[in-house]
C-alpha positions as CSV (number, residue, x, y, z in Angstrom):
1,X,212.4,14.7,60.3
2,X,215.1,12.7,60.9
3,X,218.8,13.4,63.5
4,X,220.7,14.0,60.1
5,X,218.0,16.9,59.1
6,X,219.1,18.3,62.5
7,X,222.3,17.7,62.5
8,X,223.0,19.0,59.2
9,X,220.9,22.5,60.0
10,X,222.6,23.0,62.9
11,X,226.2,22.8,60.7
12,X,224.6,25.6,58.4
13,X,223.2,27.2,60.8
14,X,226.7,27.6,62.5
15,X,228.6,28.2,59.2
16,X,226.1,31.0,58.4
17,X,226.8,33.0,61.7
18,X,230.9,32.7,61.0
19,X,230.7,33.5,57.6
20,X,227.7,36.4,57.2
21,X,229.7,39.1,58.5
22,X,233.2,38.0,57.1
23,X,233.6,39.0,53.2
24,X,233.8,35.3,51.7
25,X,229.7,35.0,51.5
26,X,227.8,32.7,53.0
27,X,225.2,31.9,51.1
28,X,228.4,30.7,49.0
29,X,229.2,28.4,51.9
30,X,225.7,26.9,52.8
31,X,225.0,26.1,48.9
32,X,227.7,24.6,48.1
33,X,228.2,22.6,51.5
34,X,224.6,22.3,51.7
35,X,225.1,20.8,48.0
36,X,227.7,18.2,49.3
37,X,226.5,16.8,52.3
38,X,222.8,16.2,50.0
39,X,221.1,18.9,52.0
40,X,217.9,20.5,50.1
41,X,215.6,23.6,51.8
42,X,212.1,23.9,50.7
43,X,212.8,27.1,47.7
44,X,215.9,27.6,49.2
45,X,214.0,29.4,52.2
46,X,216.2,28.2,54.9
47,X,219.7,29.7,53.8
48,X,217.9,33.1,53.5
49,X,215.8,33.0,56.8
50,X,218.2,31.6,59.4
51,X,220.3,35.1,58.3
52,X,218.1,37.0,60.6
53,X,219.3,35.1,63.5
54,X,223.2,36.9,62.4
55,X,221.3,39.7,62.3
56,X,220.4,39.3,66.0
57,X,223.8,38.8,66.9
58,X,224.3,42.8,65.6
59,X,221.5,44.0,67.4
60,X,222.5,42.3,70.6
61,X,226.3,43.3,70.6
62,X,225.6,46.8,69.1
63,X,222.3,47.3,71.5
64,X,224.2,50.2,73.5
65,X,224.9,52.0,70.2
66,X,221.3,51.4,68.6
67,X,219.9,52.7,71.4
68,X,221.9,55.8,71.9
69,X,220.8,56.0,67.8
70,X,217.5,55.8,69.1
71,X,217.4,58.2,71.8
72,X,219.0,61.1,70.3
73,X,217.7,60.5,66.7
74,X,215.2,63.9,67.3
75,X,217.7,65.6,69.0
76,X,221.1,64.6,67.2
77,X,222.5,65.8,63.3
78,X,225.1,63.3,63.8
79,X,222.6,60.1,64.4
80,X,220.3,61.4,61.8
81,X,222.4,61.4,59.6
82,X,223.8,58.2,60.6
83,X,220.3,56.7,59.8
84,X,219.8,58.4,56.7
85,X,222.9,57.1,55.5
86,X,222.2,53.6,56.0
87,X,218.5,53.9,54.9
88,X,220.0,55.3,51.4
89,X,222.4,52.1,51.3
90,X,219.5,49.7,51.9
91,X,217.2,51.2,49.1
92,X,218.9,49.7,46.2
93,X,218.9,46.3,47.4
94,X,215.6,46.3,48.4
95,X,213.9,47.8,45.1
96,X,216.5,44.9,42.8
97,X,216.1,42.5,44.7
98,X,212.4,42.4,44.8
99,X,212.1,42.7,41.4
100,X,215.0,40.0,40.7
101,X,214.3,37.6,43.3
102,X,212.7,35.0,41.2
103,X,215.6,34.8,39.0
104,X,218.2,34.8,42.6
105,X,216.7,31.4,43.9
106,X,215.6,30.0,40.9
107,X,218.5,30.0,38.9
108,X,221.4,31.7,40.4
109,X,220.9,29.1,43.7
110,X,221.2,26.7,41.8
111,X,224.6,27.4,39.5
112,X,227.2,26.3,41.8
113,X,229.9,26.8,38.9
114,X,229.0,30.5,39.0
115,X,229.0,30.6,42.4
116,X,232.7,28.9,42.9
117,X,233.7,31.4,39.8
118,X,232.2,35.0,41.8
119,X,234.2,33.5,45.2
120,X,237.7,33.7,43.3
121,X,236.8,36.5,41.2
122,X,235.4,38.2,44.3
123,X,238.8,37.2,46.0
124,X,241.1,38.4,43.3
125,X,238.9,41.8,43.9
126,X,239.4,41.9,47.4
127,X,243.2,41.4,47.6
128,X,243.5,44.3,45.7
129,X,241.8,46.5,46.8
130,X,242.9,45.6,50.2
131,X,247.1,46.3,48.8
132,X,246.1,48.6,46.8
133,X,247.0,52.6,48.1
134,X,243.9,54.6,49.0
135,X,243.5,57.9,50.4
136,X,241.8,57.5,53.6
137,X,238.8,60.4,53.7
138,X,236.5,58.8,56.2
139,X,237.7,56.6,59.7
140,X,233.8,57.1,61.5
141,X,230.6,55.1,59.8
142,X,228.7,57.3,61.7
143,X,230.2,60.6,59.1
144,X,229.7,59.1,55.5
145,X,228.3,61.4,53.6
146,X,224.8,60.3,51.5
147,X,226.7,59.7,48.2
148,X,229.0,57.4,49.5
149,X,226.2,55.6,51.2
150,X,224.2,55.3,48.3
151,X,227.5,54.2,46.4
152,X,227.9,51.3,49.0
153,X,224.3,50.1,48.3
154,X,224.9,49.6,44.9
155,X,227.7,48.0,45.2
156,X,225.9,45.4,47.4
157,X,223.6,44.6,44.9
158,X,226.4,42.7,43.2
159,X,226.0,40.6,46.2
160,X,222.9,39.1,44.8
161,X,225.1,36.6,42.8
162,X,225.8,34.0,44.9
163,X,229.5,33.9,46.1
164,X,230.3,37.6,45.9
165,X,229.5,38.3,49.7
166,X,226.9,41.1,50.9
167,X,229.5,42.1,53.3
168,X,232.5,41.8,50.7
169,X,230.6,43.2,48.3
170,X,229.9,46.8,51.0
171,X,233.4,46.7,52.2
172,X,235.2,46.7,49.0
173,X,232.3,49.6,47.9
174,X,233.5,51.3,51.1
175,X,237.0,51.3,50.5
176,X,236.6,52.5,46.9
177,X,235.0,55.3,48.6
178,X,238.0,56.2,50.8
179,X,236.8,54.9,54.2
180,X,239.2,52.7,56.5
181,X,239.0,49.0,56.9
182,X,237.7,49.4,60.4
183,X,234.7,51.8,59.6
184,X,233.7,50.1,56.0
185,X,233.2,46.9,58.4
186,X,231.2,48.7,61.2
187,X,228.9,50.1,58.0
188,X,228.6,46.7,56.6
189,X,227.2,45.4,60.4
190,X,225.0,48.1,60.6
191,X,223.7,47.7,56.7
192,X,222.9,44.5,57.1
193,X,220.0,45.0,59.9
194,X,217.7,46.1,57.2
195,X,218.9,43.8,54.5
196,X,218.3,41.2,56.2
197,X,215.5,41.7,57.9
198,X,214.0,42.9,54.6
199,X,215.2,39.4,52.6
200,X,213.8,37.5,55.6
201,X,210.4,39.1,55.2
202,X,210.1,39.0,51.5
203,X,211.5,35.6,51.3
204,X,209.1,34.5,54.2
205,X,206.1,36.1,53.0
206,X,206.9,34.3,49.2
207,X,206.9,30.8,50.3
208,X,204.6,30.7,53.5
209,X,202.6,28.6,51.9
210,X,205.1,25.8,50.7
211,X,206.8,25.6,53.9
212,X,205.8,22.6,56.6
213,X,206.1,22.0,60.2
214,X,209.4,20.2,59.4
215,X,211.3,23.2,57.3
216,X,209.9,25.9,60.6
217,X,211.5,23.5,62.5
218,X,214.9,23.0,60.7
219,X,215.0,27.0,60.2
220,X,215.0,27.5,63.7
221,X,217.4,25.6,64.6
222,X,220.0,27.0,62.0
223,X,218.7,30.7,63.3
224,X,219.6,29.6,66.7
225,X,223.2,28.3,65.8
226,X,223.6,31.3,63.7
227,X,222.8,33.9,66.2
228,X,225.5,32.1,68.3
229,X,228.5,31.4,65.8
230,X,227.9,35.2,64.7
231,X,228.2,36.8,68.5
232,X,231.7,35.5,68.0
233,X,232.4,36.7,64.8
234,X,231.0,40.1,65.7
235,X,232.4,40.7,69.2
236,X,236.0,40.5,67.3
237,X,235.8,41.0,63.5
238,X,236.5,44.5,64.0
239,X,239.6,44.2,65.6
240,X,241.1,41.0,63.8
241,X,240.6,43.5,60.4
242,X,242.0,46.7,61.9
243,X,245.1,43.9,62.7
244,X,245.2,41.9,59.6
245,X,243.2,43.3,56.7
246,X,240.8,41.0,54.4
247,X,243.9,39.5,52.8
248,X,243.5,36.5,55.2
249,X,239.0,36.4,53.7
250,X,240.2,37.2,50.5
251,X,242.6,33.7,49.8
252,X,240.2,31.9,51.7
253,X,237.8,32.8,49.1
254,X,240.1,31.5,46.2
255,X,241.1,28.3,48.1
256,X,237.4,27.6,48.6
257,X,236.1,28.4,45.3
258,X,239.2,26.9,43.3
259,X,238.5,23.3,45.5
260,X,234.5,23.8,44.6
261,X,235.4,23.7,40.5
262,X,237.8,21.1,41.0
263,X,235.2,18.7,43.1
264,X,232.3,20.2,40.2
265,X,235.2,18.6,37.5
266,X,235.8,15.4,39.6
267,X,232.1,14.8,40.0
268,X,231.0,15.8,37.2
C-alpha cells in the first residue's frame, strides 16, 4: 500500500460524507472520480462500506432524537409509528437489492455513461419537482402515514442505478407524496440508517473472502473521512434546504454529469 492508495481513499472517503446525504449521489461521485484519478476497490467493496461511516454521522448528530425513539417506543403511538414507517420504507430496498446486487456491481458499477446519463436525467427530475406547485399535506417525518412510507421506499429503489442518488431518489418520492422539503430530508437521514447498514452487511458478508489487509485498511480510512465530511453536511443540510431548495443539488447534478460525457467523448 502505497501514500497515493491513502491519499486517494481519504479524497473518497471525504467526498462520500459531502455527497451521501445531498441528492446528487455519491456513489456517482466516487465512481466516476474514483474512475479518473485510476482508483480500483476490490468488487467495488470500498465505495459501498465506507457509507456506514455517513451513517454514523446520523446517529451521532441525531443521538438525542434516537434515543428519545428508543425510550418511549413501548410507551409512545407517535414513535411507533415513527418506526414503523421507516421499517416499511427500508423493506423494498432490502428484498431488490438482495436479489439484484450481482447485477448493481457487476455491471451497473461499471457503466459510467449510464451513470453521467441518470445524474442529468435525475437533475432535470429534481428541478421540477422542486418548482413545481404541490400541496403540502405533511411538514413532521415523524407523522407520515405507512402508504406514503412505503411509496418513499420504492422510489429509493431507483437509487440502485448508479447516479440517481438514494437520498434524491427518497426526497423527490417524498415530495410527490405532499411532504415539505424540510421533513422529506429529515426522512431521507433517518432512512438511510437501515439502508446502509443493511448494504454494508450484505456487501461485507459477499466479499469477505476477497478482501486483504490492504482494502480493510483503505476502507477505514475513507469511513473515517466520511463520518467527518458528513457531520458537516448533516449539522446544516436541513437548514440550507428549508433556505434554498434542491435547485442549487439539482444543476450540480447536470453540470457534473454533462462534463462526465464530455470527458467519456474526449477520452474515448
Amino acid at each position: 500500500m502505497q501514500f497515493n492508495d491513502i491519499f486517494d481513499a481519504t479524497l473518497l472517503g471525504l467526498i462520500e460524507g459531502l455527497t451521501e446525504f445531498i441528492p446528487v449521489s455519491s456513489t456517482a461521485h466516487l465512481l466516476l472520480i474514483g474512475q479518473a484519478i485510476g482508483w480500483r476497490s476490490t468488487g467495488h467493496s470500498f465505495e459501498v462500506l465506507i457509507q456506514l461511516g455517513a451513517v454514523l454521522a446520523v446517529l451521532s448528530v441525531y443521538f438525542g432524537k434516537l434515543w428519545h425513539l428508543a425510550r418511549t417506543l413501548p410507551t409512545e403511538a407517535r414513535s411507533r409509528r415513527f418506526v414503523l414507517g421507516i421499517l416499511v420504507a427500508f423493506l423494498p430496498a432490502a428484498i431488490i437489492g438482495a436479489l439484484a446486487h450481482g447485477f448493481i456491481k457487476g455491471v451497473l458499477f461499471d457503466s459510467p455513461a449510464i451513470i453521467c446519463i441518470a445524474l442529468i436525467v435525475g437533475g432535470i427530475v429534481l428541478l421540477y419537482i422542486d418548482r413545481m406547485p404541490r400541496r403540502i399535506r405533511y411538514k413532521d417525518a415523524m407523522e407520515f402515514p405507512p402508504s406514503v412510507c412505503l411509496a418513499i421506499g420504492f422510489f429509493q429503489c431507483l437509487a440502485m442505478i448508479p447516479g440517481t442518488s438514494r437520498s434524491g431518489a427518497t426526497i423527490a418520492g417524498a415530495l410527490l407524496m405532499g411532504t415539505d422539503k424540510r421533513s422529506a430530508a429529515e426522512f431521507s437521514f433517518f432512512l438511510a440508517m437501515p439502508t446502509m447498514a443493511g448494504a454494508f452487511t450484505y456487501d461485507l458478508i459477499k466479499n469477505r473472502d476477497i478482501l486483504s489487509t490492504d482494502d480493510m485498511t483503505l476502507i477505514v480510512i475513507g469511513f473515517v473521512a466520511a463520518f467527518l465530511s458528513a457531520l458537516f453536511v448533516v449539522k446544516f443540510l436541513l437548514d440550507f434546504v428549508s433556505r434554498h431548495g434542491f435547485a442549487p443539488f439539482a444543476w450540480w447534478r447536470i453540470i457534473f454529469g454533462t462534463a462526465g460525457l464530455i470527458a467519456l467523448y474526449a477520452f474515448a
